[in-house]
C-alpha positions as MATLAB code, in Angstrom:
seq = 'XXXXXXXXXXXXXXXXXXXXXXXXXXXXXXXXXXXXXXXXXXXXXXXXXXXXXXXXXXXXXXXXXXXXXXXXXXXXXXXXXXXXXXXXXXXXXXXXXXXXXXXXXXXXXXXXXXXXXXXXXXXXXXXXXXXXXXXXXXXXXXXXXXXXXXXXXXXXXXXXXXXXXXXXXXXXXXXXXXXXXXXXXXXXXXXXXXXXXXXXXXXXXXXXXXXXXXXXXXXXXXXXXXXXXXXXXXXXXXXXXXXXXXXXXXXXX';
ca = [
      69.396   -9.338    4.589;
      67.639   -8.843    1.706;
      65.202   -5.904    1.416;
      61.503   -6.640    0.902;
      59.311   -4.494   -0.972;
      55.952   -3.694    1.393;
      53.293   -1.198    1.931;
      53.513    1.439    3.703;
      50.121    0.986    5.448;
      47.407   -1.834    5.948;
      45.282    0.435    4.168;
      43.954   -3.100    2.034;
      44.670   -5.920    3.953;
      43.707   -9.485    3.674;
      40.785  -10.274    5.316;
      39.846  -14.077    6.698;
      36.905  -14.788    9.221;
      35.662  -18.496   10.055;
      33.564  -19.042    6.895;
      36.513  -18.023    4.273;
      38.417  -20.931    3.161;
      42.019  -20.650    3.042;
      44.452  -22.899    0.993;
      45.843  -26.152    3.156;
      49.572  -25.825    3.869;
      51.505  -28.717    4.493;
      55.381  -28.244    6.797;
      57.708  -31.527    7.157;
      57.246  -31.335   11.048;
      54.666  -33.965   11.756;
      54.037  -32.280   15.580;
      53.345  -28.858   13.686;
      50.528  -30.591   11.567;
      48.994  -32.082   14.622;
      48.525  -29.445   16.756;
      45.413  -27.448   15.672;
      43.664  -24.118   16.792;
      40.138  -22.865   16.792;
      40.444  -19.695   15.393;
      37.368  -17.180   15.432;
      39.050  -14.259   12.944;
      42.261  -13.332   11.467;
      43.414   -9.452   10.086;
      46.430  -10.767    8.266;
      47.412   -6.739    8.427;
      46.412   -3.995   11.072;
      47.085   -0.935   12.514;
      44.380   -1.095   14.899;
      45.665   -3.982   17.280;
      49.045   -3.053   18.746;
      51.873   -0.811   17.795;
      52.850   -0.755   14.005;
      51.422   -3.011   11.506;
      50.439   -6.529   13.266;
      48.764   -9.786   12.331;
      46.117   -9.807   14.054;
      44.543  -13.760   15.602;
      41.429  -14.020   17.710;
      41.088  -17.718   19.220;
      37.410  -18.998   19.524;
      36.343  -19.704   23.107;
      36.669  -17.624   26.278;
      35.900  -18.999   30.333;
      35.619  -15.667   31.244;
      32.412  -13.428   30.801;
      33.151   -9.852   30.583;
      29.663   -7.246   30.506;
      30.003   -5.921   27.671;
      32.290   -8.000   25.756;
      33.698   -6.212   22.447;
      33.260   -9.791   21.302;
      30.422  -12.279   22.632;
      30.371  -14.121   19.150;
      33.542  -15.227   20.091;
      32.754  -16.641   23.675;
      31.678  -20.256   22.835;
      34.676  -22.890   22.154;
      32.341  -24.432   19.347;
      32.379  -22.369   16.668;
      34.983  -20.306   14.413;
      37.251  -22.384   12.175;
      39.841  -25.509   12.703;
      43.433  -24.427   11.803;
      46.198  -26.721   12.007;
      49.724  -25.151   12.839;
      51.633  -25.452    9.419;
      48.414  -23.380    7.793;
      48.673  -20.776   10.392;
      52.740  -20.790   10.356;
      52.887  -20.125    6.238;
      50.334  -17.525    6.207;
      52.111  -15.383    8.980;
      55.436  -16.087    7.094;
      54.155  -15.128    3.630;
      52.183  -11.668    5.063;
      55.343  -10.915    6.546;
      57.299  -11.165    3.848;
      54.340   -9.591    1.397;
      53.431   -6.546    3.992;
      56.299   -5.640    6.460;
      54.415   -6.791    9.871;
      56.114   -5.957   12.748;
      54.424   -8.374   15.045;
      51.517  -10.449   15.652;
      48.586   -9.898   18.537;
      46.955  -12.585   19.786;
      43.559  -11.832   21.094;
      40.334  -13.877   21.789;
      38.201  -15.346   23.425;
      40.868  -15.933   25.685;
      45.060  -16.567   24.041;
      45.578  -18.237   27.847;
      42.543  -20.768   27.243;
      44.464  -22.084   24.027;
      48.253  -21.509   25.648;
      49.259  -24.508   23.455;
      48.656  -22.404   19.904;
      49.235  -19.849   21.052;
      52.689  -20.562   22.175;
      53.146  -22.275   18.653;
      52.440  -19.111   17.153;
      54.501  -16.768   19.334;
      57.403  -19.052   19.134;
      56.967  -19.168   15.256;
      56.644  -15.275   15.659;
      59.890  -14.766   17.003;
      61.786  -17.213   14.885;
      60.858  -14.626   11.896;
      62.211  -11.613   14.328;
      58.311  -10.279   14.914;
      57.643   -9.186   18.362;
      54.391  -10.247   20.364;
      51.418   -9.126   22.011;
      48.460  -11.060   24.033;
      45.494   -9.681   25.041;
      44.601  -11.198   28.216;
      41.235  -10.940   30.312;
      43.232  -12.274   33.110;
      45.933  -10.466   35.110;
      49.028  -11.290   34.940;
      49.650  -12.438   38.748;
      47.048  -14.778   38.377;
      48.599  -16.433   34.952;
      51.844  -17.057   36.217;
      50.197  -18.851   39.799;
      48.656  -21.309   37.194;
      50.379  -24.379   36.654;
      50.003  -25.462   33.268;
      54.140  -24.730   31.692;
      52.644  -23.571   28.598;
      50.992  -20.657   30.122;
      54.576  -19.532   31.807;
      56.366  -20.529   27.788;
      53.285  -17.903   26.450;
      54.322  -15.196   29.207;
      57.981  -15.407   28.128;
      57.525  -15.314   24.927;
      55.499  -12.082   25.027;
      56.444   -9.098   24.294;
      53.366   -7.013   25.828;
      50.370   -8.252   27.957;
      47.323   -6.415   28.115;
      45.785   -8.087   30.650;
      42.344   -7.285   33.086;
      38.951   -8.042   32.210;
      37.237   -5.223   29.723;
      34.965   -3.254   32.043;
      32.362   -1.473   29.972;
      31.832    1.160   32.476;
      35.521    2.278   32.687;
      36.643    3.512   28.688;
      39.446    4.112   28.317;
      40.474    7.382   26.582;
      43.743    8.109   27.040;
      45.961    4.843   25.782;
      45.640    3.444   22.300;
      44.608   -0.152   21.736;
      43.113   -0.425   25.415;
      39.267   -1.153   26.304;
      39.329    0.042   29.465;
      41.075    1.828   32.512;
      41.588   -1.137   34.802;
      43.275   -3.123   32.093;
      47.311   -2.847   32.667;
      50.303   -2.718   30.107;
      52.986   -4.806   30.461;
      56.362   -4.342   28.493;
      57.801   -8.010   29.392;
      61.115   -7.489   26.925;
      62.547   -3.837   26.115;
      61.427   -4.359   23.028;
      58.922   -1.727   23.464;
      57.833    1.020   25.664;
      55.072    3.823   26.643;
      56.021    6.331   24.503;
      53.885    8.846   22.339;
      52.155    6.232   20.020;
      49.932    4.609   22.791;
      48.524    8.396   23.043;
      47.517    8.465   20.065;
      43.703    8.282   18.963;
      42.548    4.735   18.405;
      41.816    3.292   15.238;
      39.138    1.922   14.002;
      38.881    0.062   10.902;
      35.979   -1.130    8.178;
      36.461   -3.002    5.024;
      34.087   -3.825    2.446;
      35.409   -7.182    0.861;
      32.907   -7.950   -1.785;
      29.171   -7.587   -0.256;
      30.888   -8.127    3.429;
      31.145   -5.014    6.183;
      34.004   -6.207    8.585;
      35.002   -3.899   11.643;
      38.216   -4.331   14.256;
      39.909   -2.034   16.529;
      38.526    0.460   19.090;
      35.659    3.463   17.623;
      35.794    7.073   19.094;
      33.242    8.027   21.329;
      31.283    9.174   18.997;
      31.085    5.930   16.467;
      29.705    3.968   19.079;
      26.125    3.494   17.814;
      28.001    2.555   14.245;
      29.498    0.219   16.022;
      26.860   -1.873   17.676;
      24.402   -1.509   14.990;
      26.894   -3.527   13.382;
      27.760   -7.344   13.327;
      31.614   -7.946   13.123;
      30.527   -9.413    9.758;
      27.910   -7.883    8.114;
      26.690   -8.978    4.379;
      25.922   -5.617    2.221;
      21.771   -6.194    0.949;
      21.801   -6.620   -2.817;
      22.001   -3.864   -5.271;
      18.082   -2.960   -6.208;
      17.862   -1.825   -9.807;
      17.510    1.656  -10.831;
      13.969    2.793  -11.678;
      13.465    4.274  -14.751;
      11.158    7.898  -14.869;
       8.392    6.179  -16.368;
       8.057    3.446  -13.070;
       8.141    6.938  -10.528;
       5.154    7.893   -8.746;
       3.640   11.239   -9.661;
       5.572   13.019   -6.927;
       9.350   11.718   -7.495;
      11.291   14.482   -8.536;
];
């Protein structure tokens, strides 16, 4: 196999929310460029959503409603951005070959409310030897009682399930990437394990992409006003000029 130069780090990822455009991709497989996907955001490269560096997909529409949702803006099935298969298929194949991603996290609104994408893109995550991980406000008992066959494909195809509803009243402090204490891991391949990198601290991370504030991951205790006195995508206020001495008042110094 031939060895790809990458980064070390996500330090400056790619950043796409649902008002960025993105060039149209086109595959020969007529089924791929049918199926489409709501898509709220997508962190092409992350640290802060699963072990290693991931690329990160959060679906547009949820059933469920959480208090204290990390994401309401993401609730509603209208909304977020219409992405066909193929599109979403060549940009995880290029950032994988242009930044070393181990994996891809699905996350929402709700991956199990859009099983049909979602299996497209685990399946498609695979066949490039990337792991997965789903996010899941629902436990896992309750998925696999549910008859639709593309909720059991998802399961299998997953590598870890978070799953539980977010409970705002139960943070979690001692496991990376999860919101809260009821949520449960589940290591569905041996791909992975617990081991010392779920202790670590969570990550949060901001990037300033022209005059655009974006935010994803998990804040420490202590960031959480920064956090909700943000928007998940804030535009920066206009650069004022600079006023010269003679415009001052009497008492600038």
């Amino acid at each position: 196999m031939q060895k790809r130069d990458t980064p070390e780090s996500c330090a400056f990822p790619l950043w796409y929310n649902a008002t960025t455009s993105e060039p149209k991709f086109t595959m020969s497989n007529p089924v791929a460029n049918a199926l489409t996907m709501q898509i709220a955001q997508v962190v092409p490269c992350t640290e802060a959503e699963g072990p290693g560096k991931r690329f990160a997909i959060w679906f547009q529409g949820c059933p469920l409603r959480c208090p204290g949702c990390c994401n309401p803006e993401f609730l509603p099935f209208k909304g977020g951005q219409t992405k066909t298969a193929a599109e979403m298929v060549e940009w995880l194949t290029r950032t994988r070959d242009e930044s070393g991603i181990e994996g891809i996290t699905l996350l929402g609104g709700e991956p199990f409310a859009h099983a049909l994408p979602a299996v497209a893109l685990a399946r498609t995550a695979k066949q490039l030897g990337l792991s997965v991980m789903v996010f899941s406000g629902y436990v896992l008992e309750d998925l696999r009682a549910k008859a639709e066959p593309e909720i059991a494909e998802l399961i299998d195809l997953t590598d870890i399930l978070v799953d539980g509803p977010y409970d705002r009243d139960k943070p979690d402090t001692e496991r990376r990437w999860i919101g809260s204490t009821n949520q449960r891991i589940h290591f569905l391949t041996n791909r992975y394990q617990f081991d010392e990198q779920w202790r670590k601290k969570n990550t949060l991370e901001i990037r300033v992409i022209g005059r655009e504030i974006s935010v994803n991951g998990f804040p420490a205790k202590d960031a959480v006003g920064l956090w909700k006195g943000w928007t998940r995508k804030k535009p920066l206020p206009l650069a004022t000029p600079t006023s010269s001495p003679d415009s001052r008042g009497a008492d600038s110094k």
